[in-house]
C-alpha positions in Angstrom: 0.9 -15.2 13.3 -0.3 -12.9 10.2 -0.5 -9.9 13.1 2.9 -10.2 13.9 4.2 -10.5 10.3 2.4 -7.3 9.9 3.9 -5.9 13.1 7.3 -7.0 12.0 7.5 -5.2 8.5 5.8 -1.8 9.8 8.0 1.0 10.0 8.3 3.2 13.7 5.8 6.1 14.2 4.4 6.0 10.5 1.4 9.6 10.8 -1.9 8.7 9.9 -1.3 10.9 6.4 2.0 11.7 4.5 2.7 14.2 2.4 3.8 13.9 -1.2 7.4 15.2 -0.2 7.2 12.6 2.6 6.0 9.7 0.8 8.6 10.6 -2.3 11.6 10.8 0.2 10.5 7.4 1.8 10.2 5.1 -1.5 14.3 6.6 -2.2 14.7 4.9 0.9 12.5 2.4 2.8 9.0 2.3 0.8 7.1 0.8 3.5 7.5 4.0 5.2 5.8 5.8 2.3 2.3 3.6 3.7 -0.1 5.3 6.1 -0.3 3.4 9.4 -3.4 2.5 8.7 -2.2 -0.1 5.5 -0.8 -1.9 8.2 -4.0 -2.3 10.5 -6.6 -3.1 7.9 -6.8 -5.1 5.3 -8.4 -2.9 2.8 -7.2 0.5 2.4 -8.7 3.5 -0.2 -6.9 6.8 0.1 -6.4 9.8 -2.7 -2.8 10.5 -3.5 -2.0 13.0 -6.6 -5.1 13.0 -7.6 -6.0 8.9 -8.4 -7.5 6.8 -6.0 -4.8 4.4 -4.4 -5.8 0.5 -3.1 -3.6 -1.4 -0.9 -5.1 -4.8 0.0 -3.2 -6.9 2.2 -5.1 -10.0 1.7 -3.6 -12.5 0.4 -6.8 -14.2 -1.2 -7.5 -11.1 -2.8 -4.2 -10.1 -4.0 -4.3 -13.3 -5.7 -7.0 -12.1 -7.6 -6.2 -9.3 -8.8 -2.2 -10.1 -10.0 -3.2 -13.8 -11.1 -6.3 -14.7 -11.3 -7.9 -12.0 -13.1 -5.1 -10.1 -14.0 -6.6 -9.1 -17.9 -9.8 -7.8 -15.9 -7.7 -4.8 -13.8 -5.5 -2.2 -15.3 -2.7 0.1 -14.2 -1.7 3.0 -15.0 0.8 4.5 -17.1 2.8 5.8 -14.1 2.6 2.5 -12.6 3.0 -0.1 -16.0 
C-alpha cells in the first residue's frame, strides 16, 4: 500500500539529476517535480545541491524523529528557517 502511495504522488519522467534552473522552475510550480526519481524509490536519500548536503527521508518513523521527537537536536538552515 505505502508503494503505491509513493507511485501515486511521483511526477512523470522525473531524470535521475536536475539542474538548479530545473529544480527552481519546478517548486514555482509542482515541487515534487523538483525531487530526483530516486527520492521516490528509496527511503533515504543524500544528494549535493548549491553546495549543502540535502536529506530526504521518506520514512515515516524517522521523520517523526527528526520534526518531533528530537526536534531541539537538528537544525536548519537560514535559507530553510
Amino acid at each position: 500500500m505505502e508503494h503505491m502511495a509513493r507511485s501515486a504522488l511521483r511526477p512523470a519522467a522525473v531524470p535521475a539529476r536536475l539542474s538548479w534552473r530545473s529544480v527552481a522552475g519546478a517548486l514555482r510550480g509542482n515541487a515534487l517535480a523538483a525531487f530526483p526519481q530516486a527520492a521516490f524509490e528509496h527511503d533515504v536519500l543524500v544528494q549535493h545541491f548549491l553546495g549543502r548536503r540535502m536529506i530526504i527521508e521518506n520514512r515515516p518513523e524517522a521523520i517523526r524523529h527528526v520534526l518531533i521527537a528530537n526536534a531541539d537536536t537538528y537544525r536548519r538552515s537560514t535559507a530553510t528557517a
